[in-house]
C-alpha positions as CSV (number, residue, x, y, z in Angstrom):
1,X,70.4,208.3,347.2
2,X,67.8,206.1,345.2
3,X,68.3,205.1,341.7
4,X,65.8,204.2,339.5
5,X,66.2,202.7,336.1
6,X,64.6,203.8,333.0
7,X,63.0,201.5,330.3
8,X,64.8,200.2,327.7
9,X,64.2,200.8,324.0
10,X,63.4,197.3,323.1
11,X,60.3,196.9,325.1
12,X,57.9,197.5,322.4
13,X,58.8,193.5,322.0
14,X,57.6,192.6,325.7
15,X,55.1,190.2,325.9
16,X,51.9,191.8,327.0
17,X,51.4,188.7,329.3
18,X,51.0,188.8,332.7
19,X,49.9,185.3,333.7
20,X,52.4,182.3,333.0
21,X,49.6,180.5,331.0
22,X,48.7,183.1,328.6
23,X,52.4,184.1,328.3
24,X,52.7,180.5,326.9
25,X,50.2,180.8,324.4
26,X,51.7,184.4,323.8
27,X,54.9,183.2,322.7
28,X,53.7,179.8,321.0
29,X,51.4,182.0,318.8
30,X,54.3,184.3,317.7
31,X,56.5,181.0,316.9
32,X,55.2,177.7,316.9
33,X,57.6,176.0,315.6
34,X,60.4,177.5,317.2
35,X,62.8,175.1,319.8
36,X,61.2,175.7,323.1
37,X,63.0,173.1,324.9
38,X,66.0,170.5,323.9
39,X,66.5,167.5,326.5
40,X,69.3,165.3,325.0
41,X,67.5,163.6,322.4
42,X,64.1,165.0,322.9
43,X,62.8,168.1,321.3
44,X,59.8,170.2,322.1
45,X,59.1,173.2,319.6
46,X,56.5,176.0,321.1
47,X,53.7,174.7,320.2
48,X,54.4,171.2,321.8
49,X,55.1,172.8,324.8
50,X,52.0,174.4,325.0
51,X,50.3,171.0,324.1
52,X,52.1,169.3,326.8
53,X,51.8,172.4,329.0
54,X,47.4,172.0,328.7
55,X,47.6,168.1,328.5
56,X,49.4,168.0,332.5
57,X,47.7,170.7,333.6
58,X,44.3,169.3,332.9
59,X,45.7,165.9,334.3
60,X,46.7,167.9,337.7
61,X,43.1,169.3,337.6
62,X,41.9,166.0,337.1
63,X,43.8,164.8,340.6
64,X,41.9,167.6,342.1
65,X,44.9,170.5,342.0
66,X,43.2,174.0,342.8
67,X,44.2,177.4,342.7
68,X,46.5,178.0,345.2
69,X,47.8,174.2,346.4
70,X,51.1,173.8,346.5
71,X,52.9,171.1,344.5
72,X,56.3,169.8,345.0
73,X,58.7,168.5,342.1
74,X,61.8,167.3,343.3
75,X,63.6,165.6,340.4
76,X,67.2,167.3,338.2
77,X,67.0,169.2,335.3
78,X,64.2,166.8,332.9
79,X,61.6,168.8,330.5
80,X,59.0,167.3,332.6
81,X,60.5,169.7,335.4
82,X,59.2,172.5,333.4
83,X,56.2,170.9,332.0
84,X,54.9,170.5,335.4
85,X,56.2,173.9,336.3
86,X,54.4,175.5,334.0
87,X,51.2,173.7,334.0
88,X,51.5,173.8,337.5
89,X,51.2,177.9,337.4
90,X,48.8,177.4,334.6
91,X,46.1,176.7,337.3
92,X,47.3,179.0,339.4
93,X,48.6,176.1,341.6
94,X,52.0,177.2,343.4
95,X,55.5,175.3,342.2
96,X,57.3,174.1,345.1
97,X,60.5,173.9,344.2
98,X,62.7,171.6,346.0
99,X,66.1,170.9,346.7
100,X,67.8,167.7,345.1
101,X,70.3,168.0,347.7
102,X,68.4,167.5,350.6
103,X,68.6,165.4,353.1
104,X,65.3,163.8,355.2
105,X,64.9,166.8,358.0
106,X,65.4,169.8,355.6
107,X,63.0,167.8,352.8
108,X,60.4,166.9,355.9
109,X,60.8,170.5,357.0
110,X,60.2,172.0,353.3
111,X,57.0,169.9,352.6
112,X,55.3,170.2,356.1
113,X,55.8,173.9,355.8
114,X,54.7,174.8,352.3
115,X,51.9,172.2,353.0
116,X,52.7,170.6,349.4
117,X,49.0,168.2,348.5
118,X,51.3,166.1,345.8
119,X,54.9,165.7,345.0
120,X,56.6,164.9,341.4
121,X,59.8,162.9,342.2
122,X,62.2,161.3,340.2
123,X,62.3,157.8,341.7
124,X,66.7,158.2,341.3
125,X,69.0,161.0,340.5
126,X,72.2,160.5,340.3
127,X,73.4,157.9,343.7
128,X,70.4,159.2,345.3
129,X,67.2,157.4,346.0
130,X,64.9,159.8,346.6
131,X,61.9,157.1,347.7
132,X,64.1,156.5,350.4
133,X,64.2,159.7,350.9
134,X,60.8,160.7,350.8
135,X,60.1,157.3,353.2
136,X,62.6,159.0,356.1
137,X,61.0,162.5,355.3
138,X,57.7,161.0,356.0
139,X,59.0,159.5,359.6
140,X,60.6,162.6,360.3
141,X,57.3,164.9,359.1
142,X,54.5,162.8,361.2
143,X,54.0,161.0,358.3
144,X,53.6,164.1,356.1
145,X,49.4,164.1,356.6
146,X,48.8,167.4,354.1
147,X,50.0,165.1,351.3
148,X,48.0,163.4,349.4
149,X,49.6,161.5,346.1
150,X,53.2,161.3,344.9
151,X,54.3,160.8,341.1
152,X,57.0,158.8,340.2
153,X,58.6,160.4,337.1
154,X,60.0,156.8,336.0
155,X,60.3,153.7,337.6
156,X,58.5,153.7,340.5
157,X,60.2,153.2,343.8
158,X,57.6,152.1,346.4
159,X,54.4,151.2,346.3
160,X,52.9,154.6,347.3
161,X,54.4,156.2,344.3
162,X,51.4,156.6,340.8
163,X,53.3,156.3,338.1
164,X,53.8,159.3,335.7
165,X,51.4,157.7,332.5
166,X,48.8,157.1,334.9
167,X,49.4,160.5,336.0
168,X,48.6,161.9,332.3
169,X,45.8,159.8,332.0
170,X,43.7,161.9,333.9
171,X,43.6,164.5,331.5
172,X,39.9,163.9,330.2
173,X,38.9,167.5,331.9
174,X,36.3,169.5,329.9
175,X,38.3,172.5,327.8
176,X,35.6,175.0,328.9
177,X,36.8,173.9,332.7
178,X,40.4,174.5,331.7
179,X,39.8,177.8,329.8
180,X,37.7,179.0,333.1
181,X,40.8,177.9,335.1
182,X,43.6,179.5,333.2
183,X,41.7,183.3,333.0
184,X,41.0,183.1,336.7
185,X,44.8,182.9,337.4
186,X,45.9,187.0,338.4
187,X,49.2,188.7,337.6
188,X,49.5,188.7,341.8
189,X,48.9,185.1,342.3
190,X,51.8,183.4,343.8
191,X,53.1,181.1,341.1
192,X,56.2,179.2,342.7
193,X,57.4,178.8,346.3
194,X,60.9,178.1,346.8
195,X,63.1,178.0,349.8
196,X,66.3,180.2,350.5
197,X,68.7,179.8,353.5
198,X,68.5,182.2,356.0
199,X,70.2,184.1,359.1
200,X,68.5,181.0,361.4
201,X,68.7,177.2,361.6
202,X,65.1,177.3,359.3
203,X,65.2,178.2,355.7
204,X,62.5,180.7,354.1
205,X,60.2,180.6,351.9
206,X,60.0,182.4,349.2
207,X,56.7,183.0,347.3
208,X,57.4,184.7,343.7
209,X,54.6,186.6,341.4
210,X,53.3,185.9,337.9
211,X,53.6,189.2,337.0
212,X,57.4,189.5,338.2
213,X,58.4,186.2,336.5
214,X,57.4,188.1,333.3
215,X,58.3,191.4,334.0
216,X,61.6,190.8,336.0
217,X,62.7,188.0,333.9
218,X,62.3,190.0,330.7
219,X,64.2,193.2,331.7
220,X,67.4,190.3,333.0
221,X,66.9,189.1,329.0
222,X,67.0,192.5,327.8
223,X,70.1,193.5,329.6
224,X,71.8,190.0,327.7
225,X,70.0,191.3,324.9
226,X,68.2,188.2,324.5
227,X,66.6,187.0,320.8
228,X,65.2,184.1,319.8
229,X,67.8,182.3,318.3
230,X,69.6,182.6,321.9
231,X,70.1,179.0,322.8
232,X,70.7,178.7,327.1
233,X,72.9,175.9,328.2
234,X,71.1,174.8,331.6
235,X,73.4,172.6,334.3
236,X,72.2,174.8,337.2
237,X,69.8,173.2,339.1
238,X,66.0,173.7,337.9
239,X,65.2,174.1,342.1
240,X,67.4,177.2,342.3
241,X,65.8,180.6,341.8
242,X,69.0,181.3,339.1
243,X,67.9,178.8,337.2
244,X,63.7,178.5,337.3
245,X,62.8,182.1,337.8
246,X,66.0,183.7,336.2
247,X,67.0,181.8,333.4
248,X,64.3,179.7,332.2
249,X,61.9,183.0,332.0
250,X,64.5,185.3,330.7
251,X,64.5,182.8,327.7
252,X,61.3,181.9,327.3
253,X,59.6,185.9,327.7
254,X,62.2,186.0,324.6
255,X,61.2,183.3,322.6
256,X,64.8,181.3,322.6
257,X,65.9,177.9,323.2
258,X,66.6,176.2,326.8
259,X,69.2,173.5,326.8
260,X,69.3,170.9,329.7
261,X,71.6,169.1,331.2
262,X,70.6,166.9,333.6
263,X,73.1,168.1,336.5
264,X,76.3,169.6,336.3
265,X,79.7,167.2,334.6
266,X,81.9,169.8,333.0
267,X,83.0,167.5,330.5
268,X,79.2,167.4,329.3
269,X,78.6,170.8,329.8
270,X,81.7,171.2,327.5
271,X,80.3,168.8,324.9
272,X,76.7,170.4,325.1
273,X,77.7,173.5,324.7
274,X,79.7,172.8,321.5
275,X,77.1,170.3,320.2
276,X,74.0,172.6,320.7
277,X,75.9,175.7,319.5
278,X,74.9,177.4,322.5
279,X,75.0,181.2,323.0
280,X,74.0,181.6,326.8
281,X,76.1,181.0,329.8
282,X,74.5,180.7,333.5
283,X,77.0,179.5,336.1
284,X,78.5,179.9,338.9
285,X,82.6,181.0,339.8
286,X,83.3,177.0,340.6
287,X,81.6,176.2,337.2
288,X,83.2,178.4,335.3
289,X,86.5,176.9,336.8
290,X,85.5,173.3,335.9
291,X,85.1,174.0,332.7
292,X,87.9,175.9,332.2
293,X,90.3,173.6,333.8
294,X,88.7,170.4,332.3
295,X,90.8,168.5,330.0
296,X,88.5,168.1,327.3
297,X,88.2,172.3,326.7
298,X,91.3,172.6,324.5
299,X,89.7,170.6,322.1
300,X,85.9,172.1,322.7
301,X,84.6,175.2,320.3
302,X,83.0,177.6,322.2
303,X,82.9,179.8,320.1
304,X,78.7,179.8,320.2
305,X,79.1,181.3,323.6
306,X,77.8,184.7,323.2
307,X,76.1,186.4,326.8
308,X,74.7,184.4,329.9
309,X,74.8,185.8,333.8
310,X,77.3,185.1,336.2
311,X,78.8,186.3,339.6
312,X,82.2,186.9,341.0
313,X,85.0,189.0,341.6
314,X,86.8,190.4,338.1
315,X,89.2,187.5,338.0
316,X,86.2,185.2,338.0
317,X,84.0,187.1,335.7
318,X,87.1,187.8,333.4
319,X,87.5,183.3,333.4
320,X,83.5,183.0,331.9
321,X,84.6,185.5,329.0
322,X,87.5,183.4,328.4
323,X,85.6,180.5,327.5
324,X,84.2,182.6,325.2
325,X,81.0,184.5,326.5
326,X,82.5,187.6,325.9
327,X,79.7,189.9,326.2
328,X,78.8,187.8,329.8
329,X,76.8,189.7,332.4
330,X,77.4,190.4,335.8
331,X,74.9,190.7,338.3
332,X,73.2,190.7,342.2
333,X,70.3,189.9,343.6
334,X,68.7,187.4,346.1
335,X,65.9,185.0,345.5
336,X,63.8,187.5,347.2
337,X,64.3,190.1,344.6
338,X,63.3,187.6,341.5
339,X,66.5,186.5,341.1
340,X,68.4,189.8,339.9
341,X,67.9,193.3,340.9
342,X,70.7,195.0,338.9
343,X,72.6,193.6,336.0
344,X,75.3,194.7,333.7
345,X,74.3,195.4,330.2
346,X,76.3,192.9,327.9
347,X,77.2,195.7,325.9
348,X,78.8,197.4,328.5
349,X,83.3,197.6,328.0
350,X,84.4,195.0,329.5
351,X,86.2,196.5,332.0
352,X,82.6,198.1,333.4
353,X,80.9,194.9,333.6
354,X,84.2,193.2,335.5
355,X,84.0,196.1,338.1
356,X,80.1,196.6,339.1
357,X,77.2,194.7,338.8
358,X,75.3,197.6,336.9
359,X,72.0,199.7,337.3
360,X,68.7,198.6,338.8
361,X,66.5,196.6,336.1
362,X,63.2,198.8,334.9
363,X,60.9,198.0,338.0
364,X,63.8,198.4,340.7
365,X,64.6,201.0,342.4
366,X,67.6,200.7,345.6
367,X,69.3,202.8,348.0
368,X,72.0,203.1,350.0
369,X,71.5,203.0,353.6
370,X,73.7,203.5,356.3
371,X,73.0,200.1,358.6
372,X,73.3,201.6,362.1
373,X,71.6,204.8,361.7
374,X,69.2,203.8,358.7
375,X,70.9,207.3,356.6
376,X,70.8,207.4,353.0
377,X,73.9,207.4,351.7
378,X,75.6,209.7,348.9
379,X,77.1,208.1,346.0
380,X,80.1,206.5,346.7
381,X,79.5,205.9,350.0
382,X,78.8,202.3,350.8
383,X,75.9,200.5,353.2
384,X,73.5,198.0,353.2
385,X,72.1,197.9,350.0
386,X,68.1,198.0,349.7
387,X,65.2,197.4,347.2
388,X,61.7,198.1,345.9
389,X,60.0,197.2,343.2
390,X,60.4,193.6,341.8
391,X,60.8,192.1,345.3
392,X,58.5,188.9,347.3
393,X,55.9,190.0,349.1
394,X,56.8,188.3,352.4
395,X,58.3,185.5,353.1
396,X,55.9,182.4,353.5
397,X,54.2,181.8,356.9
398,X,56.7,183.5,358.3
399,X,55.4,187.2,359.7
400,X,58.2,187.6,362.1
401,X,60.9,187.3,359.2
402,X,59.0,189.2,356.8
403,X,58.8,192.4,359.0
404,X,62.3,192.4,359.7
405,X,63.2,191.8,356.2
406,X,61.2,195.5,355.0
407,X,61.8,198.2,356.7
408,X,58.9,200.8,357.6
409,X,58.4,202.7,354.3
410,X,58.7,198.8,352.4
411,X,61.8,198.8,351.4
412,X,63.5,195.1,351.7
413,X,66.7,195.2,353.5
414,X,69.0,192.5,351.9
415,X,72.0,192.6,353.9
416,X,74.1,193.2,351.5
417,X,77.0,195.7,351.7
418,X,77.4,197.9,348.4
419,X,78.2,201.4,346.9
420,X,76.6,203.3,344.3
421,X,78.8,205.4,342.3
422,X,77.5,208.6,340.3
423,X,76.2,207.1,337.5
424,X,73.9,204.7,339.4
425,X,75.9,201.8,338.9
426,X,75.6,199.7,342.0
427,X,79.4,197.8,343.4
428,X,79.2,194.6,345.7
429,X,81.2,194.9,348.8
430,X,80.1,192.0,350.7
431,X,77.8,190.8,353.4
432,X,76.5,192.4,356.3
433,X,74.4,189.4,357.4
434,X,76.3,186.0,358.5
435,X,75.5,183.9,355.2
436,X,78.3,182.2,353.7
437,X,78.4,181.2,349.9
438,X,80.1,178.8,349.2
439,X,80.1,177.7,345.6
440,X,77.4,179.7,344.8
441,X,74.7,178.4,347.2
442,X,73.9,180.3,350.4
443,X,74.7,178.2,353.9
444,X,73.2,179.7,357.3
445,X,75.9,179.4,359.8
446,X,73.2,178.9,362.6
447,X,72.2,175.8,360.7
448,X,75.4,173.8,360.3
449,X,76.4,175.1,364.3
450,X,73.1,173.7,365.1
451,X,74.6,170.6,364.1
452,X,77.9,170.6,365.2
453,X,76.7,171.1,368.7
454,X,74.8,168.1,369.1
455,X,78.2,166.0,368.9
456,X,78.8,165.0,372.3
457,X,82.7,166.1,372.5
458,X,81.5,169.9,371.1
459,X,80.7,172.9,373.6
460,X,80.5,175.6,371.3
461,X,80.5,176.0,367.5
462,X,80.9,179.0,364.7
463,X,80.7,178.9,361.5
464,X,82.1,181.2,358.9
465,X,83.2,181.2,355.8
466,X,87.3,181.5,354.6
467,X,88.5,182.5,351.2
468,X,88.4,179.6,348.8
469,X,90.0,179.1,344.9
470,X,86.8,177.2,343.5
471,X,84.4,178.0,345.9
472,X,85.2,181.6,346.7
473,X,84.0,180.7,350.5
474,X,84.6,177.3,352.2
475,X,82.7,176.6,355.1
476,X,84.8,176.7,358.3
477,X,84.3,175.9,361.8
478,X,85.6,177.5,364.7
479,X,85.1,174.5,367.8
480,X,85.5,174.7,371.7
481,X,85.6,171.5,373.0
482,X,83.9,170.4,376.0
483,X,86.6,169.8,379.2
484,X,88.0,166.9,379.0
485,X,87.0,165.7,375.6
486,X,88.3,164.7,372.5
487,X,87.2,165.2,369.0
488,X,89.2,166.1,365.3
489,X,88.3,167.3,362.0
490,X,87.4,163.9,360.6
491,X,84.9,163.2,363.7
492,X,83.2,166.3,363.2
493,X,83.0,165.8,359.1
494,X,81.6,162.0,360.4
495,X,78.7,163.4,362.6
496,X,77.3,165.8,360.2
497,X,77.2,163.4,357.1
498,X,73.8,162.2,356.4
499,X,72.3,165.4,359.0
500,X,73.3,168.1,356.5
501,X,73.5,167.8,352.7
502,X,77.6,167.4,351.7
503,X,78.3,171.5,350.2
504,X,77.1,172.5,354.4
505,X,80.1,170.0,355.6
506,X,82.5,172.6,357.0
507,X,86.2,171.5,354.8
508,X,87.9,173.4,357.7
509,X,87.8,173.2,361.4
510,X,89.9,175.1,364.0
511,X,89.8,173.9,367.6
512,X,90.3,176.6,370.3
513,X,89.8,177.5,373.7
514,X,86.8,179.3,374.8
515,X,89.3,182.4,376.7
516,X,90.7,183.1,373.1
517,X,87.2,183.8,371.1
518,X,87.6,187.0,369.6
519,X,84.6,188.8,371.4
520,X,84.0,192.5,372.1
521,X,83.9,194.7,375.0
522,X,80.6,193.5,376.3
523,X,81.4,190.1,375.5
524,X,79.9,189.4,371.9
525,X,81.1,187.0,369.4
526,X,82.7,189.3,367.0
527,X,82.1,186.6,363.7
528,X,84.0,188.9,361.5
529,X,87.0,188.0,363.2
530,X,86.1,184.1,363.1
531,X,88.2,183.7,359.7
532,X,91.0,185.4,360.9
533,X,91.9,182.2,363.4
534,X,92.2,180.0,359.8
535,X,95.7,182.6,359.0
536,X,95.8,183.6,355.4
């Protein structure tokens, strides 16, 4: 069955935007000197967004950015993060969005592949020196020859690095030029890049639309029931798709307030939230938990907390209401689909939105499908879950992966198991595909087994994911020795640090023989049976 989703009476309010740049001036017109953005002690109404917005985008024109480069930032949650986003799209450049995380092969891999001409770094974030990182990422890349200039936003960290005033000061770029440049930007340009894990060792990337940043993001706000005087607390990180495409554009089609934080401290986030009066909630299960567990939240008043998104089972989404977002929203979707494909209207009973993660946003349309013999399903009956409508139009570079991810009458096939009951509310049952998330971030097992191989003690390697109290899935790793070796939990933690970033460590390892794999009648790893050797 397919289910389609009807507009929503509050649309007469959409902005009739379809380009990021004129949606800026859309919503800066209506109220200028409405909060746009609050970073700690800096402020930035509307209308000194949009100043800020034109002034770095005719800089990046001035450094010879052109429709259609890519350009990396890879910095925490900053306002110039979403200056440079913005002004970035404004010349219908492409935002690459990248991964604070990282470590020098996935960073070398992410900028050689999306071809990034300039990157925006912060010089440090948090104990991380990310020239040094950029230095190894360079070895690694063959010196990284498509790109041209790098920005330090602060102190600069190697000589290479232009610092970020020098940067601005480029911005002496005729208006008329500008003007030109802004109307020539379509509703189908690709406006940000970012990169997903995915079922292999190589992450994808994902190139997202103007018109379904706008379109997408506004049905998510409507769902919240977004206004203007919603103010978002922002911790998640600005490289994540539930955070730059979700979040900040669910806010900003609605004219409210985004709130950073510069990376995720629960006892912060709990002071933020009080001190900013904030009314939205995006997180993740393991955030949630943070705060709720902190021991400063007694004594916080969250009582601002009105709506937000978040995932999870009941018990989880049931936590995020406690805190005080009582009508919070639950919701599914994949970077692929703009974030969000079907979310739970905040007015929903609560029981409703702790049980499903509601009807396809206007736009969307999914289906049920049963995964070996590609039949529709009847409501109720669960399969892979699959979706048209707001969804990437291929991932980037990549036509091998994109054909397999549509199938032949374009719908894209997520993986996903779900059901869809009679009313057209959709229920998450799980994965089909191999991905594990732990903490809210997708891990390919191929990846980290990649890895884990390379050890010298190590014949074979699986990876899976086990039931977990603040993650929901821990990584764990199923290991046959090679005869006559030796090798334990803390060697195998040791060789992977500084290979993968720290939240793809496997935290459990169980060492077996090869004879006792769980495999099937014509000898296939059967990886739903992995977890089962970790016991209950």
């Amino acid at each position: 069955m397919i289910f389609p989703r009807q507009s929503k009476q509050r649309a007469m309010n959409k902005p009739s935007s379809r380009t990021v740049p004129t949606l800026l001036r859309e919503i800066a017109h209506r109220a200028p000197a409405h909060l746009a953005i609050i970073d700690g002690e800096r402020h930035w109404t509307y209308h000194a967004l949009l100043t800020d917005v034109e002034q770095c985008a005719r800089a990046l024109h001035g450094s010879g950015i052109r429709h259609g480069d890519r350009v990396g930032i890879l910095a925490g949650n900053q306002a110039e993060w979403l200056l440079l986003d913005f002004a970035i799209m404004s010349l219908g450049a492409i935002t690459v969005g990248l991964n604070t995380w990282s470590i020098a092969r996935e960073l070398a891999y992410q900028l050689e592949h999306s071809e990034t001409v300039m990157l925006f770094l912060s010089p440090q974030f948090k104990d991380r020196d990310f020239g040094a990182l950029l230095a190894e990422a360079r070895v690694l890349g063959q010196g990284l020859p498509c790109l041209r200039e790098v920005i330090a936003l602060g102190e600069l960290s190697s000589a290479e690095c232009t610092d970020y005033a020098a940067f601005l000061a480029r911005a002496a770029v005729d208006p008329s030029v500008m003007r030109a440049t802004a109307e020539g930007v379509s509703p189908e340009d690709v406006a940000c890049l970012l990169y997903t894990s995915g079922s292999t060792a190589l992450p994808k990337g994902v190139p997202l639309l103007h018109c379904g940043l706008i379109d997408n993001m506004w049905e998510i706000g409507e769902r919240q029931h977004l206004v203007s005087d919603d103010r978002l607390w922002l911790a998640v990180s600005l490289f994540w798709s539930l955070a730059c495409v979700n979040a900040v554009f669910a806010v900003i089609t609605h004219g409210g307030t985004i709130v950073l934080q510069p990376h995720f401290d629960a006892g912060e986030a709990l002071r933020i939230i009080e001190a900013e009066r904030c009314t939205v909630f995006y997180g993740t299960p393991n955030m949630a938990l943070a705060l709720a567990e902190h021991p400063d939240r007694p004594q916080r008043d969250l009582s601002s907390l009105r709506t937000g998104v978040t995932i999870g089972l009941p018990g989880q989404v049931q936590r995020v209401v406690d805190l005080g977002a009582q009508q919070i929203c639950n919701v599914y979707g994949l970077t692929e689909t703009y974030g969000n494909s079907n979310v739970t209207d905040a007015h929903l009973p609560l029981v409703r939105r702790l049980e499903t993660v509601g009807q396809p946003l206007a736009g969307n349309q999914i289906r049920i499908v049963d995964p070996n013999t590609g039949t529709e399903q009847t409501s109720g009956t669960a399969g892979e879950i699959q979706i048209r409508g707001n969804v990437m139009p291929g991932y980037w570079q990549d036509a091998v992966r994109t054909a397999e991810a549509f199938t032949a009458d374009g719908w894209f096939r997520s993986g996903d198991l779900g059901f869809v009951n009679a009313e057209g509310y959709l229920h998450y049952r799980g994965r089909l595909k191999e991905m594990v998330k732990t903490g809210g971030i997708n891990v390919a097992p191929a990846e980290v087994e990649e890895i884990l191989v390379t050890h010298p003690s190590v014949e074979l390697a699986f990876v899976t994911g086990i039931p977990d109290a603040r993650l929901d899935e821990a990584l764990a790793a199923v290991i046959v020795l090679c005869s006559g070796h030796q090798a334990d939990a803390d060697a195998l933690r040791a060789h992977c640090q500084g290979v993968l970033a720290a939240y793809k460590i496997p935290r459990h390892y169980r060492f077996v023989e090869a004879a006792t794999l769980p495999l099937t009648t014509t000898g296939k790893l059967q990886r739903n049976r992995l977890a089962a050797l970790f016991g209950s």
